[in-house]
C-alpha positions as CSV (number, residue, x, y, z in Angstrom):
1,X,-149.1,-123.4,-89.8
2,X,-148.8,-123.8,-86.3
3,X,-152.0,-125.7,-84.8
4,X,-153.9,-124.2,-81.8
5,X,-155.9,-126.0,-79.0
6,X,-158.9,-124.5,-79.8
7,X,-158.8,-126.0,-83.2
8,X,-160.3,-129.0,-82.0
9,X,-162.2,-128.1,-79.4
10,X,-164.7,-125.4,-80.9
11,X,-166.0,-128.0,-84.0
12,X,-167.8,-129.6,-80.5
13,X,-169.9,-126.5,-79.7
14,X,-171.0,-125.8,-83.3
15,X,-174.3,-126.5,-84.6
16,X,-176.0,-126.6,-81.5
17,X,-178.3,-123.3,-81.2
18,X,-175.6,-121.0,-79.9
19,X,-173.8,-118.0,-81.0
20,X,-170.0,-119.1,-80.4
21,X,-168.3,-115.8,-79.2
22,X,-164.0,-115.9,-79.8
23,X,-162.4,-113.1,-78.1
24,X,-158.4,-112.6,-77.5
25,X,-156.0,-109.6,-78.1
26,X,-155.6,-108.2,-81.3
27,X,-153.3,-110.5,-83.8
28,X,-153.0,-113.6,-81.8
29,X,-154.8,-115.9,-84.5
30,X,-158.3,-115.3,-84.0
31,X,-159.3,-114.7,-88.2
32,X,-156.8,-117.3,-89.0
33,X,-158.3,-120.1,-86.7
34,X,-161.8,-119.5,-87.8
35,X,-160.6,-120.0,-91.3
36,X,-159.1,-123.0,-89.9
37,X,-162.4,-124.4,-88.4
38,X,-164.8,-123.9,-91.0
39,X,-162.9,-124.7,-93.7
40,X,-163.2,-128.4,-92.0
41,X,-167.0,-128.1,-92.2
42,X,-169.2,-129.4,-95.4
43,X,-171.3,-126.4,-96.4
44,X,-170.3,-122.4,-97.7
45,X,-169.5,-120.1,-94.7
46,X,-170.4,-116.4,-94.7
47,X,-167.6,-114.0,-94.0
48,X,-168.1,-109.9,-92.9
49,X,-165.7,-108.3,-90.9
50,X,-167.5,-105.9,-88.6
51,X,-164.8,-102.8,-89.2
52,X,-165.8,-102.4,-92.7
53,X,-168.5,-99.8,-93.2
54,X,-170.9,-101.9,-95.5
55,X,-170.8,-104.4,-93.2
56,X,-172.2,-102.4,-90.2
57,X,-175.2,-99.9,-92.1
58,X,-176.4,-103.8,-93.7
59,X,-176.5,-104.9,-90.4
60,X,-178.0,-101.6,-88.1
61,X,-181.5,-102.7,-86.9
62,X,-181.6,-105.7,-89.7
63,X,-184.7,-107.8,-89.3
64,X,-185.0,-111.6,-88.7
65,X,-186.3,-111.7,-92.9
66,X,-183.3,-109.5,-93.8
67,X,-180.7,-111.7,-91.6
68,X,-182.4,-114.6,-93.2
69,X,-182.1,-113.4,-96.7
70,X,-178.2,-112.8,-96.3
71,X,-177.4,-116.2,-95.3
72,X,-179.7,-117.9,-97.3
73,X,-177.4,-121.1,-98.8
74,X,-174.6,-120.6,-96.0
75,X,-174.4,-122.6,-93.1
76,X,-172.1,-120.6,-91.0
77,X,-171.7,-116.9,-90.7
78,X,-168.5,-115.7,-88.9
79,X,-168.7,-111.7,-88.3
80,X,-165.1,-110.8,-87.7
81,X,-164.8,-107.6,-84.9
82,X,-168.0,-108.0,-83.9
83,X,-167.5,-105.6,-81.0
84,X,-167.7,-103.0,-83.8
85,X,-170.8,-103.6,-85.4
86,X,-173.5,-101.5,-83.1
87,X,-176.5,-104.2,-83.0
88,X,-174.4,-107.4,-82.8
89,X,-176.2,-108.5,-79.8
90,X,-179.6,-108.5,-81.1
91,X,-178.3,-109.3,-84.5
92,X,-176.8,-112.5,-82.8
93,X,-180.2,-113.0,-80.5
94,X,-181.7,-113.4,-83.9
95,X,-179.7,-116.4,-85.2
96,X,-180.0,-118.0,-81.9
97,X,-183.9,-117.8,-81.4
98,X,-185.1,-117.7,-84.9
99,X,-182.2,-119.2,-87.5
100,X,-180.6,-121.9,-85.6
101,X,-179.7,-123.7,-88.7
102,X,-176.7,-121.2,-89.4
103,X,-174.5,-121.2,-86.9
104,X,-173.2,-118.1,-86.3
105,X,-169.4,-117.1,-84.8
106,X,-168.5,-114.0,-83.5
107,X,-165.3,-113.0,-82.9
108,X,-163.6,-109.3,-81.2
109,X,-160.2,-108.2,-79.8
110,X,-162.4,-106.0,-77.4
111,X,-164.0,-107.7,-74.8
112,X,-165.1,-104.4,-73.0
113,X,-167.0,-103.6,-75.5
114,X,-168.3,-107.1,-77.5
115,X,-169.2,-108.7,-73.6
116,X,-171.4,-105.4,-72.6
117,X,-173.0,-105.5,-75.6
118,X,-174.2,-109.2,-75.7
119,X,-173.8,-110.1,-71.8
120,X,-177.8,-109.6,-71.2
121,X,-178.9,-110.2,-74.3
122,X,-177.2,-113.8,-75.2
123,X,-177.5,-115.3,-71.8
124,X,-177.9,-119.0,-71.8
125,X,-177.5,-118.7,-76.1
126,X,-173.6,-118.9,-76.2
127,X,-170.1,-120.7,-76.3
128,X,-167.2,-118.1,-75.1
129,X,-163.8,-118.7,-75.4
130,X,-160.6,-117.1,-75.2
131,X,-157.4,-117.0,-77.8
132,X,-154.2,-116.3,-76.8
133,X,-150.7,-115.6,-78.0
134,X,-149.4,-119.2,-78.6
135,X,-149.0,-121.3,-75.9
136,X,-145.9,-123.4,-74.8
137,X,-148.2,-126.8,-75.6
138,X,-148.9,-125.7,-78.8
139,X,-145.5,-124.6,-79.7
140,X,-144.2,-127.8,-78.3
141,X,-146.7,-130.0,-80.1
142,X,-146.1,-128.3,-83.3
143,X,-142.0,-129.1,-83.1
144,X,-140.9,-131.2,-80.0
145,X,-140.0,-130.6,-76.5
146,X,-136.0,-130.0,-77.3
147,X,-136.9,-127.5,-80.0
148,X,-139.1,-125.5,-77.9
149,X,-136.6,-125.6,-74.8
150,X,-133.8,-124.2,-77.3
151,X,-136.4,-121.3,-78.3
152,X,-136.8,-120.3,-74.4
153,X,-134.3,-116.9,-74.8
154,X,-136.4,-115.8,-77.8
155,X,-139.4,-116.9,-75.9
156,X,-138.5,-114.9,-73.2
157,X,-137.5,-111.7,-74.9
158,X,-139.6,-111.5,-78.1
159,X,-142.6,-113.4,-76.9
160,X,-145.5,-116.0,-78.4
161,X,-147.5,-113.8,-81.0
162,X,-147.8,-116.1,-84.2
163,X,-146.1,-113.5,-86.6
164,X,-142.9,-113.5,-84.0
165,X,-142.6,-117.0,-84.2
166,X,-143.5,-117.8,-87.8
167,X,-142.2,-115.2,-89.4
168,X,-138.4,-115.0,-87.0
169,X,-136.5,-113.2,-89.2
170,X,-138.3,-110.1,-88.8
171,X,-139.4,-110.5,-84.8
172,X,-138.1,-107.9,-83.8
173,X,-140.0,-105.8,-85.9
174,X,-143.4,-107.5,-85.6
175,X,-143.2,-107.3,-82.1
176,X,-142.4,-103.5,-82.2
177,X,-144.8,-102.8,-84.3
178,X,-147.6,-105.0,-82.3
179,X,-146.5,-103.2,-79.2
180,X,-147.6,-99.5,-81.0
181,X,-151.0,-98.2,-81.2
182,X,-152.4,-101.1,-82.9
183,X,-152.7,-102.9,-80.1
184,X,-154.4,-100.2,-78.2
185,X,-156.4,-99.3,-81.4
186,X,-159.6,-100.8,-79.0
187,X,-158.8,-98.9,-76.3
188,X,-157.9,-95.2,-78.1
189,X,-161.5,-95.6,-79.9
190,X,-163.3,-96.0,-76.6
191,X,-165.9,-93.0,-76.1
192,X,-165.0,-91.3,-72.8
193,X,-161.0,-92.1,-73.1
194,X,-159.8,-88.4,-72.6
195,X,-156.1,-88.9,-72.0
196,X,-154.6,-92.3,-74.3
197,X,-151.0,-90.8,-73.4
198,X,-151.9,-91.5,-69.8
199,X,-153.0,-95.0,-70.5
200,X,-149.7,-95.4,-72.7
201,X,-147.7,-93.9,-69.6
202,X,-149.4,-96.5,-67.3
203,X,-148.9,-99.3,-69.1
204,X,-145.0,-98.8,-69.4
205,X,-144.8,-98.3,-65.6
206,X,-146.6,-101.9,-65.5
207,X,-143.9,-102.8,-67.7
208,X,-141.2,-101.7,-65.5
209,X,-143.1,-103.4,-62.1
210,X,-143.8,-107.2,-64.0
211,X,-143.0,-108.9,-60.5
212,X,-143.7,-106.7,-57.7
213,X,-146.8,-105.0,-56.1
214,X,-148.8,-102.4,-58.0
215,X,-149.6,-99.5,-55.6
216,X,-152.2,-97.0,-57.7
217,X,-151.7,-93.8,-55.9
218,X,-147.7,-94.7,-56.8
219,X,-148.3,-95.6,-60.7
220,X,-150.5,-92.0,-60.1
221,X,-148.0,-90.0,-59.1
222,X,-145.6,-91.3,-61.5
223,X,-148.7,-90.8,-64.8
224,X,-149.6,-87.3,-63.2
225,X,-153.1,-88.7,-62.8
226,X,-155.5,-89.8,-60.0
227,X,-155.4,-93.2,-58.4
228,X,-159.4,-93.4,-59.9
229,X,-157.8,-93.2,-63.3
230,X,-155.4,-95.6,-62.9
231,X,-157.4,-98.3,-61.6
232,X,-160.2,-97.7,-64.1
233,X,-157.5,-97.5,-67.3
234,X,-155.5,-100.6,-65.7
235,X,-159.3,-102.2,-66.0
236,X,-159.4,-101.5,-69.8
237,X,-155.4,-102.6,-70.1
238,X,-156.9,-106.1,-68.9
239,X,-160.2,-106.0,-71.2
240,X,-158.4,-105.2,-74.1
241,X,-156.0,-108.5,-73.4
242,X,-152.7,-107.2,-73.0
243,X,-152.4,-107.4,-68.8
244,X,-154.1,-109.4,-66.4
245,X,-153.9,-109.0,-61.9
246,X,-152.6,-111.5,-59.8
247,X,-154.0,-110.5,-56.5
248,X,-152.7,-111.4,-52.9
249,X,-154.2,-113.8,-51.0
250,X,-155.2,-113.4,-47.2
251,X,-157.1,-115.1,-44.9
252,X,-155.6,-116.2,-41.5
253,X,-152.9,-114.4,-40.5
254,X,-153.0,-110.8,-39.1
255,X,-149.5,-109.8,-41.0
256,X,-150.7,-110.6,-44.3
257,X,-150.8,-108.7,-47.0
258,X,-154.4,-108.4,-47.6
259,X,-154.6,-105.8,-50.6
260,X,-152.0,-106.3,-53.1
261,X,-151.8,-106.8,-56.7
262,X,-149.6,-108.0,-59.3
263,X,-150.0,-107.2,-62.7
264,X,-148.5,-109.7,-65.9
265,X,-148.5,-109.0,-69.8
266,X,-149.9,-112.2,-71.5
267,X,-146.8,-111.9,-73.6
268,X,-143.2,-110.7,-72.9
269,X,-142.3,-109.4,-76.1
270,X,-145.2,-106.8,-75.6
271,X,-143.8,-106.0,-72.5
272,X,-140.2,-105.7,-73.5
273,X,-141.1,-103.8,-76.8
274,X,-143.1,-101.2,-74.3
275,X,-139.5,-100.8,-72.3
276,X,-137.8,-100.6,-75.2
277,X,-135.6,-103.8,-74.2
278,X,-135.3,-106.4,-76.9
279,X,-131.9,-107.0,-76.2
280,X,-130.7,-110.9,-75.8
281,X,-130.9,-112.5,-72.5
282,X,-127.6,-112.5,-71.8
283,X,-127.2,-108.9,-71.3
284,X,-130.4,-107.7,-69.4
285,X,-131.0,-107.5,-65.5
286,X,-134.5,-108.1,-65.7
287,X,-134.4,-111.7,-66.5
288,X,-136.5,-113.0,-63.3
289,X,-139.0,-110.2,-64.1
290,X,-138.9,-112.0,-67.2
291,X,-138.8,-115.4,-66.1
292,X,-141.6,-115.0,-63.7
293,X,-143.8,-113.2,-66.3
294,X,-143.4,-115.7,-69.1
295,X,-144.2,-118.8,-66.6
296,X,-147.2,-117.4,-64.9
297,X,-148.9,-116.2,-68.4
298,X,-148.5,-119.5,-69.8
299,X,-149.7,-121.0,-66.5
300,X,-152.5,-118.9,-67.3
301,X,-152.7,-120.4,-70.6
302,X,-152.8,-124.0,-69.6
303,X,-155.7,-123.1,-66.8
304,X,-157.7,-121.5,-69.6
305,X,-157.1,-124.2,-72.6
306,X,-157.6,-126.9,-70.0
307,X,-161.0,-125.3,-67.9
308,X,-159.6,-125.2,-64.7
309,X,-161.9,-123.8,-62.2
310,X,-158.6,-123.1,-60.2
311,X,-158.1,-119.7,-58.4
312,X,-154.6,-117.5,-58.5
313,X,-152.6,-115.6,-56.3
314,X,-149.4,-114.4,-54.4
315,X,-148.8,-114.8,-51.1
316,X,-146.6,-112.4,-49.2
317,X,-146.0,-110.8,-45.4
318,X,-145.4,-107.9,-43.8
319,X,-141.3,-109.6,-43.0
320,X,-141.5,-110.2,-47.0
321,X,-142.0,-113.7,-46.8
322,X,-143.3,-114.0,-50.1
323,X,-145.1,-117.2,-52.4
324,X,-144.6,-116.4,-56.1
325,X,-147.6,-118.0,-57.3
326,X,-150.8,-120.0,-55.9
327,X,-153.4,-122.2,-57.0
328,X,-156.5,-122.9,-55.0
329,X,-159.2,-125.4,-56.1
330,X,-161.6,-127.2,-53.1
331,X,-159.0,-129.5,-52.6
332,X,-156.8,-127.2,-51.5
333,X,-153.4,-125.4,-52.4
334,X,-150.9,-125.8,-54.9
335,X,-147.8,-123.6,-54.1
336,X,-145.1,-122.8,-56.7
337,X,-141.7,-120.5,-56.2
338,X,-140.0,-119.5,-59.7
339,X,-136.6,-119.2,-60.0
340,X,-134.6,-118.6,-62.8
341,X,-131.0,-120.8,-62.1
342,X,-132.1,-124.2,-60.8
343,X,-129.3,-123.7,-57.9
344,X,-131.4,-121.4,-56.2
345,X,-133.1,-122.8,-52.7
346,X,-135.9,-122.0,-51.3
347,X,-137.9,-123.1,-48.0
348,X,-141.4,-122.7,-48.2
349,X,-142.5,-120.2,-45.4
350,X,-144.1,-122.8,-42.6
351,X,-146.6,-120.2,-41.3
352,X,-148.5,-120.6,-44.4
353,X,-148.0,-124.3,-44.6
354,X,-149.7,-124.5,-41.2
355,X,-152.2,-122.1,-42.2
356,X,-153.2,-123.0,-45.6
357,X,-154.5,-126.6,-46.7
358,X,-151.1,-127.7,-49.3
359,X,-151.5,-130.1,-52.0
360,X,-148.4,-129.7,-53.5
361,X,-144.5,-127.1,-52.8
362,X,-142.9,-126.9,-56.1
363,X,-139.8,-124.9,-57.2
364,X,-140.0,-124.3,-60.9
365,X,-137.0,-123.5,-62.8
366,X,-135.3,-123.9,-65.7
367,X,-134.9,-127.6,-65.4
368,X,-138.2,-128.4,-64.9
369,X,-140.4,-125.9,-65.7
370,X,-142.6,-127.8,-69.0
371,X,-143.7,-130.1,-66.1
372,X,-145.5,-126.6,-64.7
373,X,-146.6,-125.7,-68.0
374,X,-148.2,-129.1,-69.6
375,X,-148.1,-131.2,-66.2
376,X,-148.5,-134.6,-66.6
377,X,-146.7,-134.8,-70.0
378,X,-143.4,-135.4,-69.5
379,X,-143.3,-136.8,-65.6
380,X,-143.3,-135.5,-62.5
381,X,-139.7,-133.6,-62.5
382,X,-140.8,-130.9,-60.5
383,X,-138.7,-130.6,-56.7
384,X,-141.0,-131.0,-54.4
């Protein structure tokens, strides 16, 4: 069993009057680390899982004396999907005000729907954090650095999702099969989502972009929808965990880029399963697509795990000088260019280095790259 970060870290936040809310896409080890947590804790644990139909009608409109009643002996209740249970945000209001002794975890694959339903309500009375596929740290902690480095092609192709990399026999399968409906099983159930063939059409045209700008009356004409549509289903495509934007940065100069976007999948095997394209490494022509994909979502990764308060971007003019990837905190600007063969040069555009406050110019490639992914670990190998 493969450890995750947040197997350590949550214990902390427990007993301590608030609801602790786990959200994450579908199957990337929320159930399994809760098991994991609160089998380390002294005391019976209450388990429901908010899809089952018993589970919600006990729960509709349930008082504080009923609540009460069901946990009676338990010192933990964990309501699995909790995004589908219609009156989770007063039923977890309840624990927090009136049973703090039971400390109550919620976790859903739907943050659309389990964040509007308990934004208001649990203000000031919660813990949130986010699961993803597994990380490069966790994958390298649970073998070594070498191993995980010799795993970078599967990596690359197949993706993180626990089942892909525990189970590898059958990865290509799992990853297939993660990439179907199920993982839009959220989004399909949403009330008001009229076209899901649209949303399905618009997330393979991400697919096919992973890299360059996202232009929605383009991805419209190429759905045969509105550019309305598109931005509110893209939206939904990053609630529901399986994108996220990378937007542009602009600030000084007048040939800037000021409104562009860049879209990512947290995990390339969703991304190559949506394409169609699980074919090895050796044989694609999308491997800095994929390259740049994999490295910025575990980036992503690292700045969640690790609470960086650090901001993102691209940078980019209208002559196509371009930055891949940016990190702004108040100290200032951390600038990385990804490139696939470590051979490859790059000059880092001088105009923005005048304009822009630069900490640090890396180059991140294959050489170097778990210095961008778990910095400080293994030295400071990236070119500067």
């Amino acid at each position: 069993m493969i450890k995750r970060y947040l197997e350590d870290v949550i214990p902390n936040f427990m007993f301590r009057g608030k609801a602790i809310l786990i959200f994450g896409p579908r199957q990337a080890g929320k159930t399994t680390l809760v098991k994991k947590i609160t089998d380390q804790i002294d005391g019976q644990c209450l388990f429901l899982n908010g899809d089952e139909h018993q589970v919600k009608s006990f729960l509709l409109h349930a008082s504080k004396e009923k609540l009460a009643g069901m946990v009676a002996g338990f010192r933990i209740l964990v309501i699995d999907e909790a995004q589908k249970i219609d009156d989770i945000s007063n039923i977890l209001k309840i624990f927090t005000d009136s049973i703090p002794e039971v400390q109550v975890i919620a976790t859903g694959s739907s943050a659309f729907e389990l964040i509007n339903k308990t934004s208001e309500s649990l203000t000031g009375r919660k813990f949130e954090f986010l699961l993803f596929p597994l990380s490069f740290a966790e994958l390298v902690d649970h073998t070594d650095i070498l191993t995980e480095r010799g795993s970078l092609e599967e990596r690359l192709v197949k993706g993180s999702y626990p089942e892909v990399v525990s189970i590898p026999e059958f990865s290509v399968r799992t990853v297939k099969s993660l990439a179907s409906s199920y993982l839009f099983k959220d989004i399909f159930s949403m009330d008001g989502l009229r076209f899901p063939s649209v949303i399905e059409n618009i997330v393979r045209a991400l697919a096919f972009q992973v890299g360059s700008e996202v232009n929605y009356s383009e991805l419209a004409q190429l759905t045969g929808t509105d550019a309305k549509t598109v931005e509110k289903y893209l939206r939904i495509l990053e609630q529901a965990y399986i994108v996220f934007r990378l937007p542009a940065i602009s600030r000084n100069e007048r040939n800037e880029i000021k409104k562009g976007k860049k879209y990512y999948f947290y995990d390339n095997g969703i991304r190559n399963a949506l394409i169609g394209n699980l074919t090895d490494l050796n044989i694609r022509t999308d491997v800095g697509a994929l390259w740049e994909n994999y490295l910025i979502s575990e980036r992503r990764k690292y700045l969640s795990y690790s609470e960086s308060m650090a901001r993102t971007f691209f940078w980019r003019t209208v002559q196509q000088q371009e930055i891949d990837y940016l990190e702004e905190t108040h100290e200032g600007f951390r600038a990385f260019e990804i490139k696939w063969s470590e051979k490859a040069g790059y000059k880092f555009p001088q105009n923005f280095l005048q304009s822009y406050k630069t900490l640090e110019q890396s180059v991140v490639n294959r050489q170097n790259y778990e210095e961008f992914l778990m910095p400080g670990r293994f030295g400071n190998s990236i070119i500067k």
